[in-house]
N, C-alpha and C positions, 0 to 999 in steps of 0.2 A: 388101607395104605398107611404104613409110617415116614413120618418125614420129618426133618430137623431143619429148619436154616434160619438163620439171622439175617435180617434187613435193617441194617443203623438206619434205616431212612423211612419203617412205619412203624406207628405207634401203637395199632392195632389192625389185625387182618378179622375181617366182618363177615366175607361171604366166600367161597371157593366153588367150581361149577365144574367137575369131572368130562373129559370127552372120551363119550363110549369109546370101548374098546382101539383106545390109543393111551400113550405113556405120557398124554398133556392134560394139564389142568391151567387152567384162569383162576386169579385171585383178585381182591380190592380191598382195600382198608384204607387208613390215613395217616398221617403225619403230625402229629402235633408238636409245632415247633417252639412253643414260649408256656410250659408244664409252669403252673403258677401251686405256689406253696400255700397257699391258700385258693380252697375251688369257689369261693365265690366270685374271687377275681380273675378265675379262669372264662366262669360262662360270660364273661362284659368282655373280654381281651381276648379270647380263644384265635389264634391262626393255625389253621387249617389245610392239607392240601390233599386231594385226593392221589391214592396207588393204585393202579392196576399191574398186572403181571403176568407173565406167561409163563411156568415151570413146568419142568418134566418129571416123572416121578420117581429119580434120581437128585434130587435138591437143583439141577442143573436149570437158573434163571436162567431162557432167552431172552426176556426183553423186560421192561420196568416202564411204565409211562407215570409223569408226575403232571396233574390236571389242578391248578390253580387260578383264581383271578377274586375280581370283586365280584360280592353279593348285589347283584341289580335295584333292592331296596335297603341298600347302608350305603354308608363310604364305608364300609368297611372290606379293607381287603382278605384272601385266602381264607375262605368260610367255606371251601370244597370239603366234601366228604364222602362215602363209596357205600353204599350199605347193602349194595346187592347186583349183582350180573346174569347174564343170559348168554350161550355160546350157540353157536347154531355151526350144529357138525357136518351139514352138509355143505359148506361153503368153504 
């Protein structure tokens, strides 16, 4: 499958997960919203948020979910990130 599309709102797509024999595919990746010019001051300040998405194999997004909040052991908020999925085609 070739495909082209831009998403101004991920920073990187991680995982993609095909559903047999249909024109739909699921994706996930992230967002990173404050790209520091220096990476070491990236990995102390990173915000994060996780994408999922649902395309057709036409570029055609039907939906886009944005999954963010705080990390349970920081204050730190949008530490979401996506690095892998699972579709279950009989459902």
């Amino acid at each position: 499958m070739d495909w082209w599309v831009k998403f101004n709102t991920i920073t990187s797509i991680r995982a993609i997960q095909e559903v047999p024999n249909d024109s739909i595919f699921y994706g996930c990746g992230d967002y990173l919203s404050n790209e520091a010019s220096d990476p070491s001051d990236l990995a102390v300040d990173a915000i994060y948020q996780a994408r999922i998405f649902k395309m057709q194999a036409d570029s055609t997004v039907k939906w886009m979910m944005n999954i963010a909040g705080t990390n349970p052991v920081s204050t730190k908020k949008n530490q979401d990130r996506c690095y892998g999925l699972s579709v279950d085609s009989n459902s």
